[in-house]
Structures are given as C-alpha cells and as structure tokens.
Phi, psi and omega in degrees: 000121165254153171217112168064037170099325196258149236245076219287138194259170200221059173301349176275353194251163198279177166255032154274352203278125160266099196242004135333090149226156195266018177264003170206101167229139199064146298030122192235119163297101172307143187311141163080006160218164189252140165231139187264177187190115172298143144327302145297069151352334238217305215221049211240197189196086176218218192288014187258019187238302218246317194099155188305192161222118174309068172026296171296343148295333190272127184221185180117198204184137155271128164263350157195134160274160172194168180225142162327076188288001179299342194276359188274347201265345197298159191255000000 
C-alpha cells in the first residue's frame, strides 16, 4: 500500500499476506471521499472493488475500538 506516493511499511501482516495488486495502480482518491479496505485483504469487496465513498454518504458512530495483540506475541 502507498500513501502519497511513499511506500507504507506493514510490519504487522503476515508474510503470507499479499498486498501487490495490479488493480489499482497510480490511483487517487478524489477530494471529498475515503477508500475503504476490507480487513481481509486477499478476499474483501471493499473500494478496490466497489469505488470510493463519497463523505456525505457515510453516517455511523464508533462504538468500540480494538487492536490486533499478535504483534505483542512476536519474538
């Protein structure tokens, strides 16, 4: 995954994890919407699919945060 071009590193995913794809290359997210990303990568129906989502569509609230603890088990 790049953002702005830089190369974002994912020291958290596995390396079985595939995150090269040729299905979006060079792509910019237009002013005033979000591209979303499924959690499952490999196998999500999310905007690399689907297309961005437009700022004015999105409504909801967070109701719980939570984090991955495997990266705390690692030697």
């Amino acid at each position: 995954m790049y953002v702005n071009g830089k190369k974002i590193e994912e020291g958290y995913l596995g390396s079985d994890v595939v995150t090269e794809s040729f299905i979006l290359n060079d792509f910019e997210v237009p002013e005033g919407y979000y591209f979303m990303m499924g959690d499952n990568r490999e196998r999500s129906s999310d905007c690399r699919t689907l297309g961005c989502i437009p700022k004015n569509k999105m409504e909801g609230r967070v109701v719980r945060k939570s984090m991955a603890f495997r990266s705390f088990w690692k030697n």
